[in-house]
N, C-alpha and C positions, 0 to 999 in steps of 0.2 A: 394290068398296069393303068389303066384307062380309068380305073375305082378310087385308085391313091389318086389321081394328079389334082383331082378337085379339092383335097384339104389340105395342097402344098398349094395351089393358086389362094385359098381364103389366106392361110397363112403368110405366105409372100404379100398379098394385098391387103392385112391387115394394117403396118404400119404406115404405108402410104397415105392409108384410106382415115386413121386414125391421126396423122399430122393436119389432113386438108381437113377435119373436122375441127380440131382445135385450131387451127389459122383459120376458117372463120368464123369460129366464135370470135376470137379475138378483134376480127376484120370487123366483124356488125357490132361490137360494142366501140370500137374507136369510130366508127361512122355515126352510129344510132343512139350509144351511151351517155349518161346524166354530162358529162364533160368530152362526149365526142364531137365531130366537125358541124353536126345538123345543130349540137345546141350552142357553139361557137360564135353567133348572133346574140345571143340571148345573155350568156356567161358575160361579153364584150359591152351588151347594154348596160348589164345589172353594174360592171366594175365603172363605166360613165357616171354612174348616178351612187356609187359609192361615193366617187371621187369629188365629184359637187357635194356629196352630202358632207364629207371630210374638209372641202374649203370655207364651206356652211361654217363649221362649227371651227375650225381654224381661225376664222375670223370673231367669232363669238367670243372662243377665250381669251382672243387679243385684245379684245373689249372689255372685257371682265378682268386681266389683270391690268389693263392701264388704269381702271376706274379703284379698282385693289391698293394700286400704288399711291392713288391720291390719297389716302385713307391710312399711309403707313406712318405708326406713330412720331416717327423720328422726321416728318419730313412733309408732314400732312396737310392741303390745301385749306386754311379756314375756310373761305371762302365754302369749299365745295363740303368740307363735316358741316358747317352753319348749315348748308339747304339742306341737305341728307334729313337733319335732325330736326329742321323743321317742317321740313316736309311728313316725316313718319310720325314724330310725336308731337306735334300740335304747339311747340314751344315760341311767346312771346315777351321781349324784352317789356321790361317796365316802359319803359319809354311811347312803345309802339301805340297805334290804337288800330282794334280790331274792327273794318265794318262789313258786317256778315251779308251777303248778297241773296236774292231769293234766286233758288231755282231759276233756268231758263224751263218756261214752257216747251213740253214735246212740242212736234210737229208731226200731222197725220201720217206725214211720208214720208218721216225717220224711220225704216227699220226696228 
């Protein structure tokens, strides 16, 4: 009797022994894993610097459609299409007079 009891005790301690193996696999990947508790610093920084990067650019395309809106056909600032278009293509009234200025000289310790 004494020959069986040893492959009823593996068997009896098989499922025990096979749940506390998969509870801590489980256990070391929520501590240790790409989004467990140790990288939980890191995940918390990176979404900081998402979210500054998102008010970055928040505010950028609120800049880019206010300056959109001056520009809209129905409704357009002369003022601000006149500088656009003179600024990008070089355009001047007959009226105007051009006087072209020379370069300012570098300086040694400009950059």
């Amino acid at each position: 009797m004494g020959g069986r009891a040893f492959p009823v005790l593996v068997r009896r301690a098989l499922l025990p022994v096979g749940l506390l193996l998969v509870s801590g696999w489980f256990l070391q990947h929520a501590l240790f894993g790409t989004s467990g508790l140790v990288a939980l610093e890191d995940i918390r920084a990176e979404r900081d610097a998402l979210l500054a990067e998102r008010r970055g650019l928040a505010a950028r395309k609120a800049d880019i459609e206010a300056r959109l809106a001056l520009l809209d056909p129905r409704g357009a600032d002369p003022d601000y299409a006149e500088e656009l278009v003179r600024r990008h293509l070089g355009v001047v009234r007959p009226d105007e007079v051009v006087i072209p200025l020379a370069p300012e000289p570098r300086r040694p310790d400009a950059g």
